[in-house]
C-alpha positions as CSV (number, residue, x, y, z in Angstrom):
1,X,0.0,0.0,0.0
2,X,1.7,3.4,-0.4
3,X,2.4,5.7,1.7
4,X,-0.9,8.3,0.2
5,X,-3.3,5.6,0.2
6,X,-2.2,4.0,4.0
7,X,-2.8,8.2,4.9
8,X,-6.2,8.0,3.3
9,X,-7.0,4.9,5.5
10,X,-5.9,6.3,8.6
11,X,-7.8,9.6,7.6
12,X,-11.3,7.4,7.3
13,X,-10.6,5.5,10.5
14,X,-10.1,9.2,12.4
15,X,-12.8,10.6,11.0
16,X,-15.3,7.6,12.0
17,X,-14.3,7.2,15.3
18,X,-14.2,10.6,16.0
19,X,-17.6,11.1,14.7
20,X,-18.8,8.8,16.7
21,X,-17.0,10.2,20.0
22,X,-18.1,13.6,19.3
23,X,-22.1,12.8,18.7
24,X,-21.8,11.5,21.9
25,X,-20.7,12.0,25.4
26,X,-18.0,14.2,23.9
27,X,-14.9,15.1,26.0
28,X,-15.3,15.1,29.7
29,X,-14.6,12.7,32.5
30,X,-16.6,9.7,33.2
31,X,-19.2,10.1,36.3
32,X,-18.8,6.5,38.4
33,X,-22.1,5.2,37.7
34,X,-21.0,5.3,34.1
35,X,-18.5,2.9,34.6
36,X,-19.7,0.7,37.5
37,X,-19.1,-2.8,37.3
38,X,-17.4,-2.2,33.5
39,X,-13.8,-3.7,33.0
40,X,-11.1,-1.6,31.7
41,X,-11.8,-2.8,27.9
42,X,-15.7,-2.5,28.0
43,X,-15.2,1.3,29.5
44,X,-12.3,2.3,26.1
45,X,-14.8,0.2,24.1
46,X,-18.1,2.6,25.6
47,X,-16.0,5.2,25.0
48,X,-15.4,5.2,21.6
49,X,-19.0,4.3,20.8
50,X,-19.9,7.7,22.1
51,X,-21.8,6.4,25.6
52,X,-19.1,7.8,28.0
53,X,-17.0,11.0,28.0
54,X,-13.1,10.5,26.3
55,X,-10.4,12.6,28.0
56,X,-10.5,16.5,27.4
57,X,-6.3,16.1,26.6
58,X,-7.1,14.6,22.8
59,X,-9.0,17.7,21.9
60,X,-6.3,19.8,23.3
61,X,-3.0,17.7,21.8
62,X,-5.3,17.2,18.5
63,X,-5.0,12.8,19.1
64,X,-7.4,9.9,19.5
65,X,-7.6,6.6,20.5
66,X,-8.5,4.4,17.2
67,X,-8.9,0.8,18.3
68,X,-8.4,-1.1,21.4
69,X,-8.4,-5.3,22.1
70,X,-7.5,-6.6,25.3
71,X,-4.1,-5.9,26.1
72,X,-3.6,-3.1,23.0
73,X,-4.5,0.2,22.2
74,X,-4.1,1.9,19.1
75,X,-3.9,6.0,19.0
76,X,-3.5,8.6,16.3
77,X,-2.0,12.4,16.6
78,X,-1.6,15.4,14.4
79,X,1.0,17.0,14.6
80,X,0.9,20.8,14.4
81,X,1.9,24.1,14.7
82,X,0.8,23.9,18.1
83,X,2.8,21.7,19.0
84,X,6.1,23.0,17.7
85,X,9.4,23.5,19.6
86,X,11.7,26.6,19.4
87,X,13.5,24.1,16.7
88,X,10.5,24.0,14.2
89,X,9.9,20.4,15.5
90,X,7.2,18.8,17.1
91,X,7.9,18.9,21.0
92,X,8.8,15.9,22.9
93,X,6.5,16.8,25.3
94,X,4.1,15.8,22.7
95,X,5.7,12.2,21.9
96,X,5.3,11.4,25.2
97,X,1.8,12.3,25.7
98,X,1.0,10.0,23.1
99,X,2.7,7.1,23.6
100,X,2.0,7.7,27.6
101,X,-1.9,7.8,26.0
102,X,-1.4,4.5,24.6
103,X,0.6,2.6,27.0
104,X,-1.9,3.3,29.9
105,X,-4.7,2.4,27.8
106,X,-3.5,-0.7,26.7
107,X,-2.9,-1.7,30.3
108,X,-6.5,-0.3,31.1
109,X,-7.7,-3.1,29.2
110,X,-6.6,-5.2,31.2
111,X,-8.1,-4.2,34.2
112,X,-10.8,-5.6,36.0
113,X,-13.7,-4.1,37.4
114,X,-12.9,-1.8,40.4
115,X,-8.8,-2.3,39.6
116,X,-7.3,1.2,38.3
117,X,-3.2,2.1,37.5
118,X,-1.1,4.9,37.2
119,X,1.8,5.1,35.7
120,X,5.3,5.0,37.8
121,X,7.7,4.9,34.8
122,X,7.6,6.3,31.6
123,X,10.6,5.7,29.1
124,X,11.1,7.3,26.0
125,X,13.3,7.5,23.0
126,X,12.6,9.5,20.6
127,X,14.4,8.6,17.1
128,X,13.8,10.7,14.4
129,X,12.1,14.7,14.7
130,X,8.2,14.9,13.5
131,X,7.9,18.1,11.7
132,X,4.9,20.0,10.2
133,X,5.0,18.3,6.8
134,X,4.0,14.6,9.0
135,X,0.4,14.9,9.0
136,X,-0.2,12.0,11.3
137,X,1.4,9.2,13.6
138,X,0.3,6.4,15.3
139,X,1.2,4.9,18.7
140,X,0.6,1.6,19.3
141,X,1.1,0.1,22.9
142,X,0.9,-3.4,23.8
143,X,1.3,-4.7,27.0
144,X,4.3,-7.2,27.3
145,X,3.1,-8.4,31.7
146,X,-0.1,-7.7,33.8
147,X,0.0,-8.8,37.0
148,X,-1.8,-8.2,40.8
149,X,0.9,-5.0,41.4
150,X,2.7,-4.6,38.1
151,X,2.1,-4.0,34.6
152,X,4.5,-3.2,31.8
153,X,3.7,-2.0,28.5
154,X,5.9,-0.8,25.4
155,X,4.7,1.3,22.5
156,X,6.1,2.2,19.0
157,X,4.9,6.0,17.1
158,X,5.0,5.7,13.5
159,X,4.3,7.1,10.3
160,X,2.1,6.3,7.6
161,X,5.2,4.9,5.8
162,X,6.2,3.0,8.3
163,X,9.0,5.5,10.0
164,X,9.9,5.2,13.3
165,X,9.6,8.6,15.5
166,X,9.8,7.2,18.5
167,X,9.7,4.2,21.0
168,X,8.9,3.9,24.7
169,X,8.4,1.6,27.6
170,X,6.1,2.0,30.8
171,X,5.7,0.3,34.2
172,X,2.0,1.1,36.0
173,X,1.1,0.3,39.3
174,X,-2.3,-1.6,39.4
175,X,-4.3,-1.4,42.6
176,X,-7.7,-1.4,43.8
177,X,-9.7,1.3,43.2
178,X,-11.1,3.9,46.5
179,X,-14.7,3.5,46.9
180,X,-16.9,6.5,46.7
């Protein structure tokens, strides 16, 4: 598939999910009788149908989360003006965000009802400068161990040819979450 057509694809896929996100909830943060009794998966998955809020962050870094599976989370950005450096690059700031974004929601799928994380560690390397003429990334994070405590997670940030901007690693700690 070239490189224009891929773009095209990933332009479709944004545009439905976001749709569908915006005719919805829209951004906000989920009240706890929305997500009673919901695992991590079921609340990303009633998110992107619309029935919950998604986080106000993706309007304000321009990024969204695209697809998510147990254990995997799939999120796209566009870069911008915004989100330039005093270089004409895009910030790292903004590299992190993202792949932070999808590390912690692929671990979120793993979670059980009433279990929650936050994330302790956050590693990145970034590998190659995004600058305006990228018109979108990806960040893909998968989580590598899930356990009672601990849950690691490594992502990869990507272009719609296949470059490599960026890679990171995460360790959250998973615990139960307060009663309110």
């Amino acid at each position: 598939m070239t490189t224009t057509n891929q773009l095209d694809t990933w332009l479709e896929q944004e545009q439905r999910i976001r749709l569908l996100m915006d005719a919805g909830a829209g951004p906000g943060v989920a009240r706890p009788d929305q997500i009673a009794g919901k695992t991590g998966l079921e609340m990303m998955q009633a998110m992107m149908r619309g029935e919950i809020p998604y986080p106000p962050i993706s309007k304000t870094l321009d990024f969204l989360i695209l697809e998510v599976e147990l254990g995997r989370a799939l999120f796209q950005g566009t870069p911008g003006v915004d989100h330039l450096n005093p270089m004409g690059s895009v910030h790292g700031g903004w590299f992190a965000t993202l792949l932070d974004s999808a590390l912690g929601c692929a671990v979120h799928t793993m979670m059980p009802p009433g279990r929650g994380y936050t994330t302790a560690e956050l590693g990145v390397n970034l590998v190659k400068a995004i600058t305006p003429k990228v018109q979108r990334v990806r960040a893909e994070g998968k989580v590598i161990h899930c356990g009672r405590q601990l849950a690691t997670a490594e992502a990869r940030l990507i272009g719609p040819d296949g470059t490599l901007y960026a890679h990171a690693t995460t360790t959250c700690l998973v615990f139960e979450m307060p009663t309110r």
